[in-house]
SEKOLBA-224907 format. One record per residue (C-alpha): x negated, y negated, z negated; residue in three letters. Coordinates in steps of 0.05 Angstrom, whole numbers, plus 5000, padded with zeros to 4 digits. Example, Ala and Ser with C-alpha at 12.3 -4.5 7.8 and 13.67 -1.06 7.14 Angstrom:
2
475450904844ALA472750214857SER
This chain:
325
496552955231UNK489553115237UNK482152815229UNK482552805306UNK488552375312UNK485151825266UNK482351485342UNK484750735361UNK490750705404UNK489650105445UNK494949635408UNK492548975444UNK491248775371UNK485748575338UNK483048325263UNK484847715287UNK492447745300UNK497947485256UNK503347595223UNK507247205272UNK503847435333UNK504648255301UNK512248055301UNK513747665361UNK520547955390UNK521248405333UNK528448435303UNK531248835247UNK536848675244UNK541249045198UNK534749445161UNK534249375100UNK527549445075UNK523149365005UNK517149114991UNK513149204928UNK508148554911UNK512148224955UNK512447484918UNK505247394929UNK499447394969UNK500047945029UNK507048184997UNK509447525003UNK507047435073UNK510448205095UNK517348015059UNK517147345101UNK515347675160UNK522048185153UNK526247755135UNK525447235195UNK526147855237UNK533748015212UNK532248525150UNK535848485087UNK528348575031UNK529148774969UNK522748424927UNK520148854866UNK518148374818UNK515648404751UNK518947654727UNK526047414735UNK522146634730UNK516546634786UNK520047074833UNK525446594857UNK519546004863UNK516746414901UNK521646694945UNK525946044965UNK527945875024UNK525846645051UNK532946835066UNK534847505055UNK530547655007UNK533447994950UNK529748034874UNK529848664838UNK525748514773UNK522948854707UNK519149324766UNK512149434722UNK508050034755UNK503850224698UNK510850344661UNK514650964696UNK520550774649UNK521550114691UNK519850434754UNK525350984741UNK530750444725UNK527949974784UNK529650584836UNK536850654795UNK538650034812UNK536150074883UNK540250744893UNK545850334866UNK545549734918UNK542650074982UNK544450555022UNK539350675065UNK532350415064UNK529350365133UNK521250025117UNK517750085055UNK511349755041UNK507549914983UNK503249224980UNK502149214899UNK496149354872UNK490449124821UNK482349154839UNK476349274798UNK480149054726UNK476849204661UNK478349964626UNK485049784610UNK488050544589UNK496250654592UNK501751094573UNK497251684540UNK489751454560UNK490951464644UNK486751084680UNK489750344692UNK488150224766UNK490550914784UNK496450814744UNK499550154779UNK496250354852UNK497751134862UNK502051354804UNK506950784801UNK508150804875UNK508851624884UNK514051524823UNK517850954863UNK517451294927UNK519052004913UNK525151774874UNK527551324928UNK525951894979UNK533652064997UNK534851255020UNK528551375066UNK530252005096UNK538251655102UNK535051165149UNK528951585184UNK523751125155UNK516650885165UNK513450705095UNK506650375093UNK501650445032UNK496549985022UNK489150355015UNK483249805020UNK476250055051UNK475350104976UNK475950794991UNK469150925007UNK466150804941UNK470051464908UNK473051944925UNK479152314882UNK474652494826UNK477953164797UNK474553344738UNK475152624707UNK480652164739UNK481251754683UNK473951604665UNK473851934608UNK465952024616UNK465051254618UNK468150734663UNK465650364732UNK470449994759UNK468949884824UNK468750704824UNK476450654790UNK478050214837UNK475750694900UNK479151254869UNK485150854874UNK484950644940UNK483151504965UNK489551644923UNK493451154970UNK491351415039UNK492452175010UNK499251974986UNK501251795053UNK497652425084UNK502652905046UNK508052395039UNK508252405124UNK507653155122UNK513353355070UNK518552845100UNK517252795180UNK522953355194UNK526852845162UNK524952315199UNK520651965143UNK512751735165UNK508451545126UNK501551115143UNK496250835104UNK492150225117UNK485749695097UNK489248995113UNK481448675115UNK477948255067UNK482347725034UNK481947254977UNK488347294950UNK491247404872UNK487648144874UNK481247934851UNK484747624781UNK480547974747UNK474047804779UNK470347294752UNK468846664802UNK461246824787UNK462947624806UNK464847324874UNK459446814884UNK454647454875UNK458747894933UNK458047324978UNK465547244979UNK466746494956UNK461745834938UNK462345614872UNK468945184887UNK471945814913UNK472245704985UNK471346325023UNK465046355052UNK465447165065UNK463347395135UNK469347775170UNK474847475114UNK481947395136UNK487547005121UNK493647215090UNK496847255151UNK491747645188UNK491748045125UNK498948215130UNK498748375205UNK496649175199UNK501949325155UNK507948965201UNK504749315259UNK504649965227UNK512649745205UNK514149555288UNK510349835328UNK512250395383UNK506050635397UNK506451005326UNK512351385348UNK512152025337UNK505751935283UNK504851935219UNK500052065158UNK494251635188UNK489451085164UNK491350425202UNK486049805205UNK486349185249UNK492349355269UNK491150055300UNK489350675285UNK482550635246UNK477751135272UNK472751725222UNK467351335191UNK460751555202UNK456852025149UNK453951365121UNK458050905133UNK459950365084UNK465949875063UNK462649355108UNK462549925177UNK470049975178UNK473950685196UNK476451155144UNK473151685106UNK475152445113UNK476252515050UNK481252015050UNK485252405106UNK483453105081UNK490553475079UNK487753975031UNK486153424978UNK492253095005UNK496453654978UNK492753724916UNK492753114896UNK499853064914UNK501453724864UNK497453354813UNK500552734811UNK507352994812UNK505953394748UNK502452894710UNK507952294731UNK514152794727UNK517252634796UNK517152964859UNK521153084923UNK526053654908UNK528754204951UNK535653834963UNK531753274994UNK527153685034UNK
């Protein structure tokens, strides 16, 4: 896909939709799908959502002792733990096991993610939020690659309109010239939508599409590491931490792009595009901020898209090899 495919499609959604409303009549029965972040917050919300409809999840989970909490009752749900995406070691053994007990994966939604932490360096001195939000999941995906071409499948990344404060910054990914996290954190989020760019491009003849999406503004466990005063200042919560953000969602409106993208027919056929309010999010304007909605070029550029892609396959080791393309 192009720059001139990123246009709204009509979907009869809007921000406001639901989860439940997104997946009304859905069924997937027999899918099997897997969700990473999926024991809290949006995660939580998508693995409920696919499960109701008939799919078997599998839940990547960092803990053996909150998962369960917070999965019961969901059935069908399925905990696969020890999954840390700054470690490539447990991401590796994490896509083992899942090559072991699946054969096919038909939806995966990349949900994880962290936002705006403090410099917090892994492995040998790579950037932390780049680590868990583009590395981990191009490690996870790539490696699981021959379950999703098995089934034909759709996989969904989570991007943010984060995206607009940075783009992929080449000469110093890392940060090595000094730190700003809100910049780290935008970085993160470009890496995301470019993943899915080349992801859709390299695996489409094999039925695999890929999309990328901003689920809204939510309060949820990504902004751990903000401090409640942090938030006060953005206008995001009062001092008890009740939202008090213009345009916020809930988690359930936050979760309804990324089960749309998962369902929906209209995106037959497509692939590699930036998804918000559950359609296809249209090209920002020249100055156009988080706040103004619509994706960046940049973040769609298939150039970049490939480079970055080339880059990131050297640096974490994995890649899609000839046998599976």
């Amino acid at each position: 896909m192009t720059s001139s495919d990123q246009h709204p499609l009509g979907s009869g959604f809007s921000a406001a939709s639901t989860a439940d409303e997104v997946m009304a009549g859905a069924r997937l029965d027999g899918r099997t799908a897997l969700v990473t972040g999926g024991t809290s917050g949006l995660g939580l919300e998508t693995t409920r959502s696919l499960a109701a409809a008939g799919a078997r999840v599998f839940v990547l989970a960092r803990s053996a002792d909150t998962a369960p909490r917070a999965l019961h009752g969901i059935e069908g749900a399925i905990v696969v733990d020890g999954f840390d995406l700054a470690d490539l070691g447990s991401v590796a053994r994490v896509a083992e096991e899942i090559t072991r007990r699946a054969h096919r994966i038909d939806v995966l939604v990349a949900a994880a993610g962290v936002m705006a932490t403090p410099r917090r360096p892994v492995g040998p001195g790579w950037d932390y939020q780049l680590s868990v939000n583009h590395f981990g999941h191009f490690a996870l995906v790539t490696r699981l690659f021959p379950l999703l071409a098995r089934a034909g499948a759709r996989v969904v990344v989570y991007s943010s309109a984060g995206h607009h404060v940075s783009g992929v910054r080449w000469r110093d990914p890392h940060f090595l010239g000094g730190y700003d996290k809100w910049a780290a954190y935008g970085q993160s989020k470009t890496a995301n939508a470019l993943f899915a760019v080349h992801l859709d491009r390299l695996g489409r003849h094999r039925g695999v599409r890929a999309f990328a999406l901003h689920p809204g503004k939510i309060i949820t466990g990504l902004q751990r590491d903000l401090p409640l005063a942090e938030q006060v200042d953005l206008g995001w919560v009062d001092a008890d931490g009740r939202v008090v953000g213009r345009d916020f969602k809930t988690p359930t409106q936050g979760a309804a792009t990324g089960l749309w993208a998962v369902t929906s027919p209209l995106l037959d056929g497509r692939g590699g595009l930036y998804l918000e309010d559950c359609d296809v999010a249209r090209i920002s304007a020249p100055t156009g901020t988080v706040d103004d909605g619509g994706v960046k070029p940049y973040a769609v550029d298939e150039a970049d898209a490939e480079r970055l892609w080339l880059l990131t396959a050297a640096i974490t080791a994995t890649d899609l090899t000839t046998r599976h393309l």
